[in-house]
N, C-alpha and C positions, 0 to 999 in steps of 0.2 A: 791666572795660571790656566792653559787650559788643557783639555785633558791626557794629552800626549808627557805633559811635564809630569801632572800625579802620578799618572803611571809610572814614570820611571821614579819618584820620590816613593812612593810605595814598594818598587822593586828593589829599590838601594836598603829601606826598613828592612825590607826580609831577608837580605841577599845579609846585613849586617848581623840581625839573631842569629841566622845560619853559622853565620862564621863564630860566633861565641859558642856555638854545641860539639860536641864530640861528634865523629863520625857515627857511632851508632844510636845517639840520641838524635843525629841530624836524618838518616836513613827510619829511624821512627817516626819522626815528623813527617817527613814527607809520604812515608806510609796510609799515614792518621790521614793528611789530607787527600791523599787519591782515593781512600775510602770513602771521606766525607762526597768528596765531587761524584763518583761513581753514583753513592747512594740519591744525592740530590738529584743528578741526573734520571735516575730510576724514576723517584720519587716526581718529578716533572712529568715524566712519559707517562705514569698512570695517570695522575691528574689530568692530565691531555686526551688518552685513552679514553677515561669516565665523563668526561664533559662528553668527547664524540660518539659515544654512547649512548649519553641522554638525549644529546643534541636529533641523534638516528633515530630515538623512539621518540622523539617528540616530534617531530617529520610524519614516524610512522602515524602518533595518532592523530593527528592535524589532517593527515591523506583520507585514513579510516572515516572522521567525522564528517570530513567533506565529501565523501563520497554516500553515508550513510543521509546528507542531507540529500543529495542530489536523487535517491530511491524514495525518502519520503516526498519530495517534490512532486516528481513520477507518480508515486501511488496517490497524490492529492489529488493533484491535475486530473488523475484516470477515474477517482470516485467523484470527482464534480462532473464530468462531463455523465458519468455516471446516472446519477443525480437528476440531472438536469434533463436525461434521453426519459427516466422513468416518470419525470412532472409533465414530459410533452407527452407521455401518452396517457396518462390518466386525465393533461387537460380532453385532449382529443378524443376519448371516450366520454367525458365527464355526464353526458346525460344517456349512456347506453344504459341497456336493460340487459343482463345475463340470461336472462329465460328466453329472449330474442336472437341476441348473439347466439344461444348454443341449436336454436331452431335452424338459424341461417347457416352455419356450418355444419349441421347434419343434414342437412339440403344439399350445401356443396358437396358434401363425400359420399352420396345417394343413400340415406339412412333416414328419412326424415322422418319417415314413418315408423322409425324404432325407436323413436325417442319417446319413450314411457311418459317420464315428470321432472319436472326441476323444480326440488321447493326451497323455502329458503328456511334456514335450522338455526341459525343464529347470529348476532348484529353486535359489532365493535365497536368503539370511538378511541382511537389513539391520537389527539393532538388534531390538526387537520385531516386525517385519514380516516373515513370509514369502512372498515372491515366487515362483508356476511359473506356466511358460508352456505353453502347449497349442496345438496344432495341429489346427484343427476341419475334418471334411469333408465339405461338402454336393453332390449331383449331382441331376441332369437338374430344377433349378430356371428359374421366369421370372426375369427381372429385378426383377419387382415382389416375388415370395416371396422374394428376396435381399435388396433393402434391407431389409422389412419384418423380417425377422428380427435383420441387423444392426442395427435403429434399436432394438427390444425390446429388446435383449438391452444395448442403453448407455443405454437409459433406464429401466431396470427399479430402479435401485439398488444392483444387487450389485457388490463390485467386484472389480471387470474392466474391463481397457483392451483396444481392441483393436488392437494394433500395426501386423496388415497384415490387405488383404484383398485377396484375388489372383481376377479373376475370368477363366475362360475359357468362351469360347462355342463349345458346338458343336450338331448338326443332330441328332433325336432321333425318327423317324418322321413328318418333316418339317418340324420346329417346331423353331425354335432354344430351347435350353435352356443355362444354365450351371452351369458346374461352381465351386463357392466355396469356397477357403481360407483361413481364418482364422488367424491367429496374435495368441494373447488369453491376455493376464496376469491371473494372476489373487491376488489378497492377500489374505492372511488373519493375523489375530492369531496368537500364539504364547507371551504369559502367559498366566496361568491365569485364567477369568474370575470377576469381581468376586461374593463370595457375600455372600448377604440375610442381616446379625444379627438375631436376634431381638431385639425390644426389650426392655432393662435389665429387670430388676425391682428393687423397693427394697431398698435395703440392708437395712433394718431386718427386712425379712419380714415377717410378718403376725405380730401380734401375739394 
């Protein structure tokens, strides 16, 4: 049977209950089921609704996550390279001297001769990294030979941070000058540095 037949054998079922009801018990029935279909119907569309709903916010947070990976990516990528700029210059400094370097850059900025002292005040070990800090002393400077030296001396590359800088003014043959103290960390490597092999030769040798 297929299903053209059921169908009409099912329509003859009901078509035949029908006919054994009274008119107002028949106009009931079919009440009952326009309600039943109505509500299933309903009943369908939310379920529909709520699936496409979730379906929306599961999209949403599948987008969100993929996107939040793709910023931590980004920010990895940017702290390695990171990373990587500040081990090339601590290799590249690795045997300078602070007390040297801040001689030569008060040379560069014509101060050389106000460079009072650098001493060193205290010593770190974190891991590979050694950290000392120093206490620098400059006198009867402008304002302008003060930053200029401070600004050198953090944009030159070496590294060194400068933690404080204490500036006092006083009167110098009539001209205000000041007096600058620095307090500047300084890091350096403390493996041994990377040595150049010579390239392989063949195993076999020269024959």
């Amino acid at each position: 049977m297929n299903a053209q037949d059921r169908f009409n054998t099912i329509a003859l079922r009901i078509q035949d209950s029908l006919s054994g009801l009274s008119p107002r018990d028949r106009k009931l029935f079919i009440f009952l089921v326009a309600i039943f279909a109505v509500s299933a119907l309903g009943g369908v569309g939310y379920l529909m609704r709520s699936s496409m709903k979730n379906l929306e916010s599961m999209v949403e947070y599948r987008e969100e996550a993929l996107l939040q990976a793709r910023v931590m990516a980004v920010e990895y990528q940017a702290n390695v390279e990171t990373a990587n700029q500040i081990v090339e210059k601590l290799e590249e400094h690795r045997g300078a001297n602070l007390s040297a370097y801040l001689e030569k850059t008060a040379q560069s900025v014509g101060i050389s001769d106000r460079l009072d002292s650098v001493k060193e005040t205290a010593t770190s070990q974190n891991g590979d990294l050694e950290e000392k800090i120093y206490s620098a002393q400059l006198s009867k400077l402008s304002l302008e030979d003060a930053t200029n030296f401070i600004f050198e001396i953090e944009n030159s590359g070496f590294p060194l941070v400068v933690r404080n800088a204490r500036f006092k003014t006083r009167k110098h043959s009539g001209e205000k000058m000041v007096k600058l103290t620095l307090d500047i960390a300084s890091y350096k490597l403390t493996t041994e540095a990377p040595v150049a092999t010579p390239e392989a030769t063949d195993a076999g040798g020269e024959g």
